[in-house]
N, C-alpha and C positions, 0 to 999 in steps of 0.2 A: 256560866251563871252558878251554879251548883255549887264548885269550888271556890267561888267567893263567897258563897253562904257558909261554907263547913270547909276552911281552908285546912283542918288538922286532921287525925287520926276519925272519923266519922263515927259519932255515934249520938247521933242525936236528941241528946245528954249521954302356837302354829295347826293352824287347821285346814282339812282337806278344801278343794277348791268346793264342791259340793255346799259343806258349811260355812263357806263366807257366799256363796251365792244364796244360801238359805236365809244369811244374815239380813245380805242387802233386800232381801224380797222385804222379809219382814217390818224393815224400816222403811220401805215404799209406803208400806199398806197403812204406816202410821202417818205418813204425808202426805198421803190422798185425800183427806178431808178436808185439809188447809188448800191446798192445790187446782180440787177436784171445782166444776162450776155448780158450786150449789145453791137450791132455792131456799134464802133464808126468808122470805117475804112473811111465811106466816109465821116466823118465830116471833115468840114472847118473851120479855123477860120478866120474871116473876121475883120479888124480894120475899123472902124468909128472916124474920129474927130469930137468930141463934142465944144469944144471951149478952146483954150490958150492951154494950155500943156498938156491938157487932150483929151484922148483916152478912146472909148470903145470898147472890143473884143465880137465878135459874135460867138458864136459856137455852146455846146449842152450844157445846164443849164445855170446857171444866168449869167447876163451881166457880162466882169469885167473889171472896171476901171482900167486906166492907167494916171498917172500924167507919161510925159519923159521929161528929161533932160538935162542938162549937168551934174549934181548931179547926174544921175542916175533913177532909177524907181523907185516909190510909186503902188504895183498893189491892187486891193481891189477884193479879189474872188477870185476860181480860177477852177470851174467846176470838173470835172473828173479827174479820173489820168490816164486814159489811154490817155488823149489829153495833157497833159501836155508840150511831147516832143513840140507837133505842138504851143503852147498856146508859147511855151519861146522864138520858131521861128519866131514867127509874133511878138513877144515885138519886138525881133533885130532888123528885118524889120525896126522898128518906133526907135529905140534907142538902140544903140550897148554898153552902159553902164552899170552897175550892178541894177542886181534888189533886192533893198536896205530894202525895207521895203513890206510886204501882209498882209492889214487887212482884215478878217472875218468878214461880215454883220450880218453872223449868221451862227447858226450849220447845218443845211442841209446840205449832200452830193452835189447836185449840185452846190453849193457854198464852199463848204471845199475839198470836195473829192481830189484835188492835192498836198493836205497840206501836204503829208509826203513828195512827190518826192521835194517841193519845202523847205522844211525844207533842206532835205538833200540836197538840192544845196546851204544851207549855207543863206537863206534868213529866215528874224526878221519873226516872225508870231506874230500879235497882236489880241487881240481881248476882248470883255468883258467878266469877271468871270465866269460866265454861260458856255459859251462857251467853256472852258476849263473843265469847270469840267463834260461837256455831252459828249464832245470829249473822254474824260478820261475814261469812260467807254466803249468804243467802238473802239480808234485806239491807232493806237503805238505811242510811246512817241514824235518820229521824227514830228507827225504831227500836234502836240500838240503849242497853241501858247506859245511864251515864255516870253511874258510880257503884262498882264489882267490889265485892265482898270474899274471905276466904275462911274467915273467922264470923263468929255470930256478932250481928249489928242491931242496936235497939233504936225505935223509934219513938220518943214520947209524946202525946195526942191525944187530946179529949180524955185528959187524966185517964190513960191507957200506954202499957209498956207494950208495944207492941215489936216483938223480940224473936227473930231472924235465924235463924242457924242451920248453916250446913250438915246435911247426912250425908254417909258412905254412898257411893255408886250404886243405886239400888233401880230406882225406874231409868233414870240416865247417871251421867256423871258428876250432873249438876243440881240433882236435887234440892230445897229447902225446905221447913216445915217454920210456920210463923205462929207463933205463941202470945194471943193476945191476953196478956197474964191477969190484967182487973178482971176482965170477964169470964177467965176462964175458959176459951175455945180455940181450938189451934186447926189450922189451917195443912194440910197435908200431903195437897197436890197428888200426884196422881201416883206416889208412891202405897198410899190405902184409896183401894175404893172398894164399894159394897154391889158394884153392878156386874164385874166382871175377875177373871182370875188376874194378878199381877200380869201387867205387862214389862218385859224386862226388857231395855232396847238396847240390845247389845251391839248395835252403831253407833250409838250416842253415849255408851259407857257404860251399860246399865249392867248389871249382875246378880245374881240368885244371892251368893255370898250378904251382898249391900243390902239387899230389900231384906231379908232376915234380921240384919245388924240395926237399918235401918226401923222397920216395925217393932225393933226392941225398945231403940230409941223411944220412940211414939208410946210404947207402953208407960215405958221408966216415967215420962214426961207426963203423963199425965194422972190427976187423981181420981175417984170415984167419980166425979159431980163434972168432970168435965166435957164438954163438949166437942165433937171432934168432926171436922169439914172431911169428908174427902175430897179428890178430885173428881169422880162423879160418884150419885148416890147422895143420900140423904142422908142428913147428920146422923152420926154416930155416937160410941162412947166407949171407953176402954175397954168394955167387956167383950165388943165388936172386933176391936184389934188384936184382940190374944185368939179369937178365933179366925181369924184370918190366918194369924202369924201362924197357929197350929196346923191348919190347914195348908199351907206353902211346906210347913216344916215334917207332914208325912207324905207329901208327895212329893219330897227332896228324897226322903229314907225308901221310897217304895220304888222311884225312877233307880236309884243308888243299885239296891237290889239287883233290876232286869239289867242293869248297865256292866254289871259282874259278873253277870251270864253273855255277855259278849252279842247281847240284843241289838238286831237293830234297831233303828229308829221306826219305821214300820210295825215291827214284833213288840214293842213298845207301846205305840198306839193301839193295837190291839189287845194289848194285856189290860188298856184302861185303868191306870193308878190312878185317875181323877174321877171314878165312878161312882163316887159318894157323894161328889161336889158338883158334877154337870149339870144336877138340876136346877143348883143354885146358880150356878157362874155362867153357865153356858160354854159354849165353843172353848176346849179346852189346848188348841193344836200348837198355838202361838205360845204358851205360857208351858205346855211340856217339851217344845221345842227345845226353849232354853235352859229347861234344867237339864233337860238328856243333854246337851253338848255340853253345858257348864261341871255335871258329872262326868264329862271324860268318853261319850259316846259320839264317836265319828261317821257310824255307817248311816248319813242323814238323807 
């Protein structure tokens, strides 16, 4: 159906065994919540206006945007499937119109996991290459997107550009960030968030290198007055992302350091390069994981 809608170009206008067991742990502990039996019974989802047409839903996993209409809905994300019923209740709430298009930020469960019930309600699933082919090993076709991107893709809606583009490797290998340009707020997935230190899944692609490149990206993009989703955490705004981005970028220079003194990974954690930021971030073990091994430190 999709490609008979948009039959053309779319755009609508070596490491120790240690450290790859370290890997795989850590990309467990990211699939345990999709996986795990949990009680979503009292979750809520709560709508937030972020600015002009846009909306973002509160629930249990990643934010998820909302451009509404009169066109219809643009949603980006979409948490769980067991919240799905409650997720499409709170779109009507905001816009009794169709929900016309769902991009994927990324492959995680709490970011995909409603993709099949909302496939099956007949709604576009987009998202980049990656995404589809990590999906493809692990759910039904239903929730599978149905038109992959490699290049930035615009959507137009509710006189709103809402405009697509791929970042470097940074939380996985699939990342997007969606720029809903009238309004001014972009969307960022779980490559910024303001609740926890970068998670870098270095199973699914992710890299220290990319999340840098990429929150440069996020900077460059956006101007004073913009507004800025993460993937969890409360809106934000560019002055937020330079202190993130600063914040990755001295505990790159500080891991670098103990990694040249031939540290372990142990003697690492103990030296705590993150003890400026644990108050704010919390549990720092998973996010100095992977810069000590992405700097070249193997005793894991």
């Amino acid at each position: 159906m999709f490609q008979r809608l948009f039959p053309t170009r779319f755009s609508c206008s070596p490491r120790s065994p240690r450290v790859v067991i370290a890997s795989a742990c850590a990309a467990l502990l990211l699939a345990v919540p999709a996986l795990a039996q949990q009680d979503f019974s009292a979750v809520q989802i709560i709508p937030h206006h972020v600015a002009g047409s846009v909306y973002y839903l509160e629930g249990q996993g990643g934010n998820i945007g909302l451009s509404v209409g009169t066109d219809g809905v643009v949603m980006i994300d979409d948490q769980f499937a067991p919240l799905t019923d409650r997720i499409v209740a709170a779109i009507k709430q905001l816009n009794s119109g169709e929900i016309r298009f769902l991009i994927n930020t990324h492959v995680h469960g709490d970011h995909t996991g409603g993709n099949e019930n909302m496939g099956k309600l007949g709604v576009a699933i987009l998202a980049r290459d990656q995404i589809r082919v990590r999906l493809s090993a692990q759910a039904p076709a239903a929730a599978l997107p149905v038109l992959t991107y490699s290049e930035a893709i615009t959507i137009h809606l509710n006189g709103e550009e809402v405009h697509a583009f791929p970042v470097p490797p940074a939380h996985t290998d699939g990342d997007t960030f969606i720029h809903f340009r009238d309004s001014d707020v972009i969307h960022a997935g779980d490559v910024f968030r303001t609740t926890a230190f970068p998670i870098i899944d270095t199973n699914n692609g992710g890299t220290l290198d990319g999340t840098l490149q990429a929150l440069g990206i996020l900077i460059g993009s956006a101007g004073p007055n913009t507004k800025i989703i993460p993937g969890h955490g409360g809106v934000s705004g560019r002055a937020d992302v330079i202190g993130f981005r600063d914040m990755v970028l001295d505990v790159q220079a500080r891991v670098a350091a103990l990694v040249a003194q031939d540290m372990s990974y142990a003697q690492v954690a103990v030296a705590n390069p993150t003890a400026a930021y644990n108050d704010r971030y919390g549990d720092p073990d998973r996010f100095l994981r992977a810069v000590y091994t992405e700097l070249g430190g193997t005793d894991i």
